[in-house]
Backbone as numpy.savetxt, mean C-alpha at the origin, in Angstrom:
# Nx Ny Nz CAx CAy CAz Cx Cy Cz
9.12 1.17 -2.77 8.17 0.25 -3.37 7.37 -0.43 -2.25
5.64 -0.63 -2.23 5.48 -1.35 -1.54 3.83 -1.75 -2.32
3.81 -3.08 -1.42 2.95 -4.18 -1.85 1.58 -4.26 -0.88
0.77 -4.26 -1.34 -0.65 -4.14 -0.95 -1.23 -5.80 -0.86
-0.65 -6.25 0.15 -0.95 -7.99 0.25 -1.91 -8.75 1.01
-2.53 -8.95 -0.20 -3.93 -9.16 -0.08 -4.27 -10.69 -1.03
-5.03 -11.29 -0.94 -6.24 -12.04 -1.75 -6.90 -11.40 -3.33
-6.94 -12.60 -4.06 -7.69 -11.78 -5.23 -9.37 -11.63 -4.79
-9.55 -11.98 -3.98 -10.89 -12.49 -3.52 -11.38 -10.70 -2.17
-10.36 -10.17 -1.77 -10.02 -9.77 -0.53 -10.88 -8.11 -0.79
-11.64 -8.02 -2.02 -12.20 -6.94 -1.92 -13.95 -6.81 -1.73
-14.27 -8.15 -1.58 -15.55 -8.93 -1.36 -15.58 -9.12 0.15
-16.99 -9.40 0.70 -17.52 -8.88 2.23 -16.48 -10.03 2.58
-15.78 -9.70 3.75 -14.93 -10.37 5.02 -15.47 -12.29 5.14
-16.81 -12.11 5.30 -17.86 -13.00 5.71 -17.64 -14.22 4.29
-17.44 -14.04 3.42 -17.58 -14.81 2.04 -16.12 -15.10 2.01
-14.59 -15.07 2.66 -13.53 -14.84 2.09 -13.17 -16.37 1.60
-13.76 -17.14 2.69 -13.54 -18.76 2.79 -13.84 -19.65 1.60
-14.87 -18.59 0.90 -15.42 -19.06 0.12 -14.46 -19.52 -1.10
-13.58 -18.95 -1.20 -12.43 -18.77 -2.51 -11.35 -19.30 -2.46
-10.83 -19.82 -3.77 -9.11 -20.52 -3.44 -8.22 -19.53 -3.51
-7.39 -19.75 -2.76 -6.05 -18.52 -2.73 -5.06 -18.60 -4.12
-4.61 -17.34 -4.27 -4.13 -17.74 -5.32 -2.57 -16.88 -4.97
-2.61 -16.37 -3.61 -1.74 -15.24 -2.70 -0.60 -15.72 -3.10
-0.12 -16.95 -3.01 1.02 -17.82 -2.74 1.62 -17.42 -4.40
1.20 -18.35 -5.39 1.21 -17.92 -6.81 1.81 -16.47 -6.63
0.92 -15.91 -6.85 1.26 -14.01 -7.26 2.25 -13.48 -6.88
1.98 -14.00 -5.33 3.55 -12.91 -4.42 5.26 -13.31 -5.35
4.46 -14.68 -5.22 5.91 -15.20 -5.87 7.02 -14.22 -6.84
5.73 -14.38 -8.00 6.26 -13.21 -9.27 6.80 -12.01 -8.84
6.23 -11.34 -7.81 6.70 -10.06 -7.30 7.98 -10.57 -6.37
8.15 -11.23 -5.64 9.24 -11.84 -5.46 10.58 -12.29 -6.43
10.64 -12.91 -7.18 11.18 -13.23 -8.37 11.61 -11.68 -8.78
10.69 -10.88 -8.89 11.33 -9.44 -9.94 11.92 -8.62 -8.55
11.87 -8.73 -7.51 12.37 -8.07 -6.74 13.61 -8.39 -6.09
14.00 -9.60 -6.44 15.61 -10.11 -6.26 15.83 -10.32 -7.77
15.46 -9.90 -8.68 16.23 -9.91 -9.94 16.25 -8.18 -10.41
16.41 -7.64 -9.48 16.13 -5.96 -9.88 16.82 -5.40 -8.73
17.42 -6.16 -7.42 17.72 -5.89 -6.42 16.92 -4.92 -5.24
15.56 -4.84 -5.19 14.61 -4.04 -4.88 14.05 -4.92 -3.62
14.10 -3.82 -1.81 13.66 -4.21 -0.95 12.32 -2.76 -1.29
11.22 -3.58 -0.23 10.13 -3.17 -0.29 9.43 -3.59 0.85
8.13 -2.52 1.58 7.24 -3.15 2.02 6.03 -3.60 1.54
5.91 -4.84 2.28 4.50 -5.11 2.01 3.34 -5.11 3.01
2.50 -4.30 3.07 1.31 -3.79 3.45 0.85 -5.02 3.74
0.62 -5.86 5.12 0.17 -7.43 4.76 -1.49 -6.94 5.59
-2.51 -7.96 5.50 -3.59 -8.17 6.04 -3.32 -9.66 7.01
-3.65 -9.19 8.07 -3.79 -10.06 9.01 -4.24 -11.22 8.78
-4.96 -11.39 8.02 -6.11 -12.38 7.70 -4.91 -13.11 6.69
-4.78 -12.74 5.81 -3.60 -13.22 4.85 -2.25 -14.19 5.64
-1.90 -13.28 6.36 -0.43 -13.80 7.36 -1.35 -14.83 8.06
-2.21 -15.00 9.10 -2.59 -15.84 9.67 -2.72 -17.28 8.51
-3.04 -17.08 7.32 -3.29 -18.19 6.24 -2.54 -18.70 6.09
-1.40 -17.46 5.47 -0.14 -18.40 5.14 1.19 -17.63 5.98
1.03 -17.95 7.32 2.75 -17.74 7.49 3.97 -18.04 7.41
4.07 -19.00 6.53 5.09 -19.66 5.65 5.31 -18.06 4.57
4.17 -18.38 3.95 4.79 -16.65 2.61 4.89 -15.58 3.50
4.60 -15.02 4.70 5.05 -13.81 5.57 6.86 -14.36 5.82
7.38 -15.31 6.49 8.58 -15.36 6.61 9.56 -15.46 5.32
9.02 -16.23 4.37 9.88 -16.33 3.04 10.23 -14.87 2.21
9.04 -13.63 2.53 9.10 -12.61 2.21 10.15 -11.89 2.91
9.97 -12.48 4.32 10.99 -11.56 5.37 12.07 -11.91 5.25
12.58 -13.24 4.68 13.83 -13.76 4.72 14.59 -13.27 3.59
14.24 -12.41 2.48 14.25 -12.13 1.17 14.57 -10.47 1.61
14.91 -10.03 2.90 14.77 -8.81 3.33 13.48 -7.37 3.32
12.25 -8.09 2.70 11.22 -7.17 3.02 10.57 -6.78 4.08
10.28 -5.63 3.87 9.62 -5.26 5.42 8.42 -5.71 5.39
7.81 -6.10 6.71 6.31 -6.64 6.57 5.70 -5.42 7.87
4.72 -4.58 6.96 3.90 -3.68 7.57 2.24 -3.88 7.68
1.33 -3.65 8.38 -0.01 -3.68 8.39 -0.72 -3.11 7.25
-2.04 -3.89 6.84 -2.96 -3.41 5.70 -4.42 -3.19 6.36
-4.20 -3.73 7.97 -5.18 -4.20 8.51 -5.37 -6.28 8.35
-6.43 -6.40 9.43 -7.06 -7.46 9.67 -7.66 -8.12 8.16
-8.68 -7.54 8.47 -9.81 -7.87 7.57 -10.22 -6.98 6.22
-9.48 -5.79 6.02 -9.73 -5.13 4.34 -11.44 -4.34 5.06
-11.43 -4.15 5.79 -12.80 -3.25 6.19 -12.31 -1.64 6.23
-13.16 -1.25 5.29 -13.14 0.22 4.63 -13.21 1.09 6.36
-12.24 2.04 6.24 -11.85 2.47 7.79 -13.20 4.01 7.92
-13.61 3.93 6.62 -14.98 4.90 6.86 -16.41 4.08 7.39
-16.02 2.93 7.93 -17.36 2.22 8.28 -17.07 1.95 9.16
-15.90 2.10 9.83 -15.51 1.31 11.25 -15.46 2.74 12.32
-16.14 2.20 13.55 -16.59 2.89 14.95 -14.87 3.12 15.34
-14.68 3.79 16.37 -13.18 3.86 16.49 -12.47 2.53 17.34
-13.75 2.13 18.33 -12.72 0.60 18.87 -12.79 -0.57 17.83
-13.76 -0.59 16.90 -13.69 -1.69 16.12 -11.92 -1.69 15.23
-11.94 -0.43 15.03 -10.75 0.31 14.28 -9.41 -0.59 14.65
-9.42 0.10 15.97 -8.68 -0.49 16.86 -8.05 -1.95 17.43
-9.18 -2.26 17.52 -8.90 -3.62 17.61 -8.53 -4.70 16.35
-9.23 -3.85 15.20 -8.58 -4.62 14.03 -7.25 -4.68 13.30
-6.53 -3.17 13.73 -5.31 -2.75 13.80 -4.28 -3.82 14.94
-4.86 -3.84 15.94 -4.05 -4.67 17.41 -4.11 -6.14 16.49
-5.04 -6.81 16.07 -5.17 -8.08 16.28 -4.37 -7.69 14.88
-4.24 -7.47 13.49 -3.19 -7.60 12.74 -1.84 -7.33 13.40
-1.54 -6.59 13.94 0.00 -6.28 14.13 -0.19 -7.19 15.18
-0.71 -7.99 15.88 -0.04 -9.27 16.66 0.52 -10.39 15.93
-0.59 -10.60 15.19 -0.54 -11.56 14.10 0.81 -11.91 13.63
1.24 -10.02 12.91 2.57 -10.53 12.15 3.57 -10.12 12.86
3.72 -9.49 14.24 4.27 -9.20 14.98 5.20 -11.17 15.29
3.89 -11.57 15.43 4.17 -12.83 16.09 5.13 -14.04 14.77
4.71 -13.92 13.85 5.58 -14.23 12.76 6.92 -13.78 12.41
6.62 -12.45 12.20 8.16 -11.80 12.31 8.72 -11.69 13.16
8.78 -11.73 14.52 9.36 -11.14 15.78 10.18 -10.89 15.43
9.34 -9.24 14.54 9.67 -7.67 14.22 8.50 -6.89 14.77
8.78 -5.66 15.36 7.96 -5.07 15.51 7.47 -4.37 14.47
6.17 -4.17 14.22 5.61 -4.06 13.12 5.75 -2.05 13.14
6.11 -1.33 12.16 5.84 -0.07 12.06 5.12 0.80 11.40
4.32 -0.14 10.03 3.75 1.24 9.79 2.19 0.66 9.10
1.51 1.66 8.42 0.10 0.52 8.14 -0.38 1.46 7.22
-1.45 0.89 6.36 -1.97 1.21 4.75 -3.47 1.17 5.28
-4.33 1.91 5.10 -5.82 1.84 5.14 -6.33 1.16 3.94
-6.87 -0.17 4.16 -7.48 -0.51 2.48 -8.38 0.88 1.73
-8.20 0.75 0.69 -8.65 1.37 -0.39 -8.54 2.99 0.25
-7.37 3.18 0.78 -6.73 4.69 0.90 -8.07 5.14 1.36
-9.06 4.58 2.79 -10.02 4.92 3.31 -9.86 5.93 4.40
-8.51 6.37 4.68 -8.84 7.56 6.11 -9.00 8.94 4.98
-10.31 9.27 5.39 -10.78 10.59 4.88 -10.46 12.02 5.99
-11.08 13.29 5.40 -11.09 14.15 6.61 -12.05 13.96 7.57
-13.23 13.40 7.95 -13.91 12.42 8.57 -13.07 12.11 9.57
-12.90 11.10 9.53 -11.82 10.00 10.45 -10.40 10.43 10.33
-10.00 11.47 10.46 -8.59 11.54 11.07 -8.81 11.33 12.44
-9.23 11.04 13.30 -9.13 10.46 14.66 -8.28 8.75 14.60
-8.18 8.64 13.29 -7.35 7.33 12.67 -5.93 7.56 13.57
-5.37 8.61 13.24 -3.83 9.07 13.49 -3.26 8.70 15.29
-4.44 9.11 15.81 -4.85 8.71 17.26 -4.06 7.72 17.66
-4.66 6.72 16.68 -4.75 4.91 17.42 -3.32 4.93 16.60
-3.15 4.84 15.54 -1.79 4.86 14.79 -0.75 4.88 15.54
-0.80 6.30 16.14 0.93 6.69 17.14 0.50 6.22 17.90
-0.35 5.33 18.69 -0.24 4.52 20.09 0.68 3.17 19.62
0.92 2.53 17.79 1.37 1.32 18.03 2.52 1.42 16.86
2.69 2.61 16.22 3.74 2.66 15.16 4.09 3.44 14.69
5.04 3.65 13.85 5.93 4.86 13.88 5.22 5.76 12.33
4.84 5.12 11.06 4.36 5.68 10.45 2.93 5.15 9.56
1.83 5.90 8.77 1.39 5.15 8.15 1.36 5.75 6.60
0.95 4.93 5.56 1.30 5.37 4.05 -0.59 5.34 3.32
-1.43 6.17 3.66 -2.63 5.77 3.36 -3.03 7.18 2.88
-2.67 8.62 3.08 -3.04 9.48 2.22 -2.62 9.59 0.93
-3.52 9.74 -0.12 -3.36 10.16 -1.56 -4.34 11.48 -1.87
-2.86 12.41 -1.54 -3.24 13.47 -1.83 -3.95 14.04 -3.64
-4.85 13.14 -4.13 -6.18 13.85 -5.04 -7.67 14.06 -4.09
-8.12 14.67 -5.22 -9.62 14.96 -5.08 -10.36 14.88 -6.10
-11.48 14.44 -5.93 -12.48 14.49 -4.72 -12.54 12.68 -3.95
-12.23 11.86 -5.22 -12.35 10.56 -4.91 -11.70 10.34 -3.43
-10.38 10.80 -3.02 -9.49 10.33 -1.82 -10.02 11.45 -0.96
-10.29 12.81 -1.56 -10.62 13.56 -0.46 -9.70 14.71 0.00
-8.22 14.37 -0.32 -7.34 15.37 -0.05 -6.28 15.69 -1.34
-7.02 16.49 -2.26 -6.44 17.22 -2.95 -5.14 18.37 -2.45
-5.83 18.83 -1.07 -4.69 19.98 -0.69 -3.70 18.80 0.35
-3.74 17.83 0.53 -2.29 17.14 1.75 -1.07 17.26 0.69
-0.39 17.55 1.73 1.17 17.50 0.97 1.83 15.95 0.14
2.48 16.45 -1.01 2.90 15.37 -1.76 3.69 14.36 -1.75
4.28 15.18 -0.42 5.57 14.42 -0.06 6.29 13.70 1.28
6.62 12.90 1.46 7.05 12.35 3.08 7.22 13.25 3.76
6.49 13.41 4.81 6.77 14.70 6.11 6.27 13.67 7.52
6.63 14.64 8.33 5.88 14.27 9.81 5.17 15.27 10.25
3.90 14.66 10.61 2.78 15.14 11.16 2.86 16.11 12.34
1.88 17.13 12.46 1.34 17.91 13.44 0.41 17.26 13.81
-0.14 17.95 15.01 -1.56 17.42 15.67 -2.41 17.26 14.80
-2.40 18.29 13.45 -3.58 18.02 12.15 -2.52 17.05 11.32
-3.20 15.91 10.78 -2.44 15.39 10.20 -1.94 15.26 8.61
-2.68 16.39 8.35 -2.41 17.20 7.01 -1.74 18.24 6.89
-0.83 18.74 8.27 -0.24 19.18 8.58 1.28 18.87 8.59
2.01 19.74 8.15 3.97 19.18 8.72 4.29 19.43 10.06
5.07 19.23 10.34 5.57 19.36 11.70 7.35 18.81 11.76
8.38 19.55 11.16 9.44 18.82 11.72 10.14 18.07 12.67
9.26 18.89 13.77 9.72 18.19 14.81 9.06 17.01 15.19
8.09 16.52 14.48 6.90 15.27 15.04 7.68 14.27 14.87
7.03 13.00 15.61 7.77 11.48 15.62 7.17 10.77 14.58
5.68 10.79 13.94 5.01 9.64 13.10 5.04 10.43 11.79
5.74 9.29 10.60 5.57 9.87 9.54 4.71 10.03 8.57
3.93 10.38 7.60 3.14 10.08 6.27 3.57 9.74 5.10
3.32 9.12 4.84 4.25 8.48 3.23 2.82 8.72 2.39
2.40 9.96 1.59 1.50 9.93 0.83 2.29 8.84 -0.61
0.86 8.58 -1.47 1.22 8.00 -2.52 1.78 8.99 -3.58
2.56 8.37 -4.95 2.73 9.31 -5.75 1.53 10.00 -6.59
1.77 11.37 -6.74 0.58 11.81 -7.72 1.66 12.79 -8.40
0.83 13.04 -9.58 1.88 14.01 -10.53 0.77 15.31 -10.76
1.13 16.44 -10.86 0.65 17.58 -10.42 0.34 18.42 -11.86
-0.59 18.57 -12.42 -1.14 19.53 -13.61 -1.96 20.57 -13.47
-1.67 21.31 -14.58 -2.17 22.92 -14.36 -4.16 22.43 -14.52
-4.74 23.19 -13.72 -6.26 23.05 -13.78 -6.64 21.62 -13.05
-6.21 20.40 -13.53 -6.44 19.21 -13.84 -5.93 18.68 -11.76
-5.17 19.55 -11.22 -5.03 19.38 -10.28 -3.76 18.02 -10.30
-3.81 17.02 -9.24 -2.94 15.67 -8.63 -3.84 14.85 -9.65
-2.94 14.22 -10.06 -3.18 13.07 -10.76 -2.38 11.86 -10.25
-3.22 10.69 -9.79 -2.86 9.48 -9.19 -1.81 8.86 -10.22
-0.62 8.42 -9.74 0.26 7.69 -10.55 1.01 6.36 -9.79
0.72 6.24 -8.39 1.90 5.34 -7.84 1.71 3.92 -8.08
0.55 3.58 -8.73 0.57 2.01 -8.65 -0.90 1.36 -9.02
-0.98 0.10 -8.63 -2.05 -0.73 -8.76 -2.83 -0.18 -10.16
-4.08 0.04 -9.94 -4.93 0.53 -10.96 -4.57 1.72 -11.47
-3.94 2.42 -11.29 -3.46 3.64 -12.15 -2.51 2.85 -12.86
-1.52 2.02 -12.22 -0.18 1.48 -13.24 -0.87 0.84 -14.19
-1.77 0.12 -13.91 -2.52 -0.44 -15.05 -3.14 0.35 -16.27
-3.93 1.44 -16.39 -4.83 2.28 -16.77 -3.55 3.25 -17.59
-2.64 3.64 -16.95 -2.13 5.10 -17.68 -0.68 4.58 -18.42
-0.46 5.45 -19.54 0.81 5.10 -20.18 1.45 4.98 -19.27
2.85 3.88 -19.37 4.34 4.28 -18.57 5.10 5.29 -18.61
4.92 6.49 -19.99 5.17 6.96 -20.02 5.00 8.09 -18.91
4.05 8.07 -18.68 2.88 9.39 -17.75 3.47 9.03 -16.26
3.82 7.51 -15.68 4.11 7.30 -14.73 5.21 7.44 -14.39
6.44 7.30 -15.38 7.63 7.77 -15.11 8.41 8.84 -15.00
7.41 9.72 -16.04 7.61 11.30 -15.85 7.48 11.56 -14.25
6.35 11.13 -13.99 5.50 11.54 -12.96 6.88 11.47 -11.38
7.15 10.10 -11.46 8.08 9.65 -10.39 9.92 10.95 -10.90
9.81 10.76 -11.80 11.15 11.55 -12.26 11.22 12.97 -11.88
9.56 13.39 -11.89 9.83 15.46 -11.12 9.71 14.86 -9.79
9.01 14.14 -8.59 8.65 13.95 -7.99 10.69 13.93 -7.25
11.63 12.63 -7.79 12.56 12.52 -7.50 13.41 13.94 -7.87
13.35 14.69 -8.79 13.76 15.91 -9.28 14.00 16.68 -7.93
12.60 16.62 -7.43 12.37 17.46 -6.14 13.34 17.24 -4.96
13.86 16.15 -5.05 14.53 15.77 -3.86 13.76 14.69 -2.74
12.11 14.34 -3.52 11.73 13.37 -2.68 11.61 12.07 -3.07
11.45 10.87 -2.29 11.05 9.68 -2.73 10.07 9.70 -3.48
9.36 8.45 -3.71 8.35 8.20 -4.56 7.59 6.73 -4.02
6.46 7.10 -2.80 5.60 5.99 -2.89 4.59 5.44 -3.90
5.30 4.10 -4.63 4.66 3.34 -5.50 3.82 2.05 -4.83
3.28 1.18 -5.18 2.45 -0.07 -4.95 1.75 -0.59 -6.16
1.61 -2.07 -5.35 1.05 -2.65 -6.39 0.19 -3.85 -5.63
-0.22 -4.53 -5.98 -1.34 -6.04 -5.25 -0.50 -6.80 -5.77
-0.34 -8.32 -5.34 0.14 -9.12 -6.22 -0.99 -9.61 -7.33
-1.95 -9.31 -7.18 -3.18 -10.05 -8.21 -2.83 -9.43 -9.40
-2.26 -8.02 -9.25 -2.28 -7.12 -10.27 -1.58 -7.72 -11.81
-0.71 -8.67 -11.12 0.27 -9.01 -12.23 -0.50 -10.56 -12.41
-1.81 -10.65 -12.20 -1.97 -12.34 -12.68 -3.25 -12.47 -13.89
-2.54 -12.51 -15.01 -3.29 -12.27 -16.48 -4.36 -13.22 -16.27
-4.37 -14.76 -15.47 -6.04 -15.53 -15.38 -6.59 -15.48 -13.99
-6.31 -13.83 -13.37 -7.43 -13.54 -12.36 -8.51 -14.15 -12.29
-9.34 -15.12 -11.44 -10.30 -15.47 -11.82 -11.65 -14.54 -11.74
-12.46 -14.55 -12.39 -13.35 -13.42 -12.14 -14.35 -13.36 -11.71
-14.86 -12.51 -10.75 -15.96 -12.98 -9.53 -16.84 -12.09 -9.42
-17.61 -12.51 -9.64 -19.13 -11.63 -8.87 -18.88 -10.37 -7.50
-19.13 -9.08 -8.46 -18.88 -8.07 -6.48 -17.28 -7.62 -7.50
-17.00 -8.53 -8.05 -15.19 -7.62 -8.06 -16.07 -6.62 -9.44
-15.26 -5.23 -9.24 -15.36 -4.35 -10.18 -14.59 -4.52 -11.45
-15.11 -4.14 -12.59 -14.74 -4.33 -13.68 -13.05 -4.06 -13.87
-12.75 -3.20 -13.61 -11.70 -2.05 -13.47 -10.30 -2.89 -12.85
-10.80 -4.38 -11.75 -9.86 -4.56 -11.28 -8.94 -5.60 -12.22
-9.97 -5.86 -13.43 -9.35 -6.91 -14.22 -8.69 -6.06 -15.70
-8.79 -4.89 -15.72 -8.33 -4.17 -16.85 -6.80 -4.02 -16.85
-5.96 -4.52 -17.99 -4.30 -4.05 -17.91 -3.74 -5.58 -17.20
-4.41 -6.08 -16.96 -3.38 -7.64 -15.96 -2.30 -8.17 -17.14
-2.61 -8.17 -18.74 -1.64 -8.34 -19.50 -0.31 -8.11 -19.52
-0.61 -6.29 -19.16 0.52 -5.36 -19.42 1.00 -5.37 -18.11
0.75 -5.25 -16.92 1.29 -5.02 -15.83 2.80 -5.58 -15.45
2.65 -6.80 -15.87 4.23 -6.89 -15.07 5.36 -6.56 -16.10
4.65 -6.23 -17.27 5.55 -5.12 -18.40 6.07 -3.92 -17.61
4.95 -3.26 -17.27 5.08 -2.02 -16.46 5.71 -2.15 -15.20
5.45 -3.17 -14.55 6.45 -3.04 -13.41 7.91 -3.15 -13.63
8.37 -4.14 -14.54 9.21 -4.78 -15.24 10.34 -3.12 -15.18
9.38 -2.29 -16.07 9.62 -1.06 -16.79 10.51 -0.03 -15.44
9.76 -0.23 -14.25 9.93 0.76 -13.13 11.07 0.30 -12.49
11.31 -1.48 -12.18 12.32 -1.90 -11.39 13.42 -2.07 -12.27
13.96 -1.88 -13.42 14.63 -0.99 -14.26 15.66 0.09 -14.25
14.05 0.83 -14.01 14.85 2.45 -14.31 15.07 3.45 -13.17
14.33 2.50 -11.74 14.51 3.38 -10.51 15.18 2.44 -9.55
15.60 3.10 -8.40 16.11 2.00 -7.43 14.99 2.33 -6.55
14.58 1.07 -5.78 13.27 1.24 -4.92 13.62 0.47 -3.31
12.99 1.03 -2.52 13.86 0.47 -1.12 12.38 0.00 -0.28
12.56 -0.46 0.86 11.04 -0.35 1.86 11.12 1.04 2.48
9.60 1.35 2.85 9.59 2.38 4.03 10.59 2.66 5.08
10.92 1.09 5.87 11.41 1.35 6.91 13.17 1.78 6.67
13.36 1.05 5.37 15.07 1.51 5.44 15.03 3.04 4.68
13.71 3.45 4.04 13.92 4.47 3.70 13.86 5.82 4.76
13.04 5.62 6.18 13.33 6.35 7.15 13.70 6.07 8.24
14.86 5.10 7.45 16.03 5.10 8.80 15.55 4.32 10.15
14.33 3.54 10.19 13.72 3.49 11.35 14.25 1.80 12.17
């Protein structure tokens, strides 16, 4: 299980963020609350910008046994960023919560599942500061990689590639696999919202069938029914906030869910 921790505000330009009241504190909570009442460790994907706000909720999370991994700095789409800007926005988050947790930080989420085939030069800067990252979602055309593998592996020099013997891992998201229709997105956020539970649990159940995990996520906004609603946010992000923590409710249930890092041993 892991958490995409962010701002409800945090999908609007960098430059405006100030502009908005947090509502981070609130939300996480709930996901907190169901995750020691379900017995479920998890990471959460934090943004630099976030931890610097409140590092009070980065340690209360950590003290609760979650892992705290990178989302990035600032939520800047990694198809617009030059490679040192990249870079440096990667360094200055993992100091951030480096410096909060004194944990070393291991693994990191591209907002909005932005490393395309484009920018795999991403993977580069990655293994210079951590051991894995969880940002391919193997569909198409929207993510781009319909053909990446479905399942936790370690990388070759191509990073759509396996490699047993490699050191950095990939934690693609879950997708569930149909004839014609290709990968169909199932692990979380706006899909958990949008598709029966039914469709999502199947989905995680062949996935575990197989013998592999199952990367799920979620935002904490996801579960807050009086999102406030803002100018710039897409329609889409306010659809299902009713049902959601039904559906999560539904998953921490019927699966046992761990973080990245205790799930590879690291």
């Amino acid at each position: 299980m892991s958490v995409d921790l962010e701002d409800h505000f945090c999908d609007l330009p960098f430059s405006t963020w100030e502009n908005y009241e947090s509502r981070v504190d609130f939300t996480t909570d709930i996901l907190l609350e169901l995750f020691e009442k379900y017995h479920v460790t998890a990471t959460f994907f934090t943004l630099g910008y976030v931890a610097e706000k409140h590092p009070e909720l980065i340690e209360k999370i950590q003290s609760q046994g979650h892992e705290i991994a990178s989302h990035s700095y600032s939520h800047t789409s990694v198809k617009t960023m030059q490679k040192s800007d990249f870079e440096n926005d990667l360094k200055r988050s993992i100091d951030i919560l480096s410096k909060i947790t004194g944990e070393k930080v291991l693994g990191f989420r591209a907002p909005w599942f932005s490393i395309t085939k484009e920018n795999l030069w991403v993977f580069d800067i990655l293994k210079k500061f951590l051991k894995y990252d969880s940002s391919i979602y193997p569909v198409g055309p929207h993510y781009g990689f319909a053909d990446a593998p479905r399942h936790f592996y370690k990388i070759s020099d191509n990073p759509l590639h396996k490699n047993p013997d490699g050191n950095f891992f990939e934690l693609p998201m879950a997708t569930l696999r149909f004839p014609i229709l290709g990968n169909i997105p199932i692990a979380g956020g706006i899909y958990l919202r949008f598709l029966p539970i039914s469709l999502v649990t199947s989905g995680i159940k062949k996935l575990n069938k197989s013998g592999f995990p199952t990367m799920c996520y979620i935002h904490p906004q996801d579960l807050d029914p009086n999102r406030p609603k803002l100018k710039g946010i897409a329609w889409h992000n306010y659809w299902g906030l009713e049902s959601a923590r039904k559906k999560i409710k539904h998953l921490l249930e019927n699966f046992k869910f761990s973080s990245a890092r205790n799930e590879l041993n690291l």
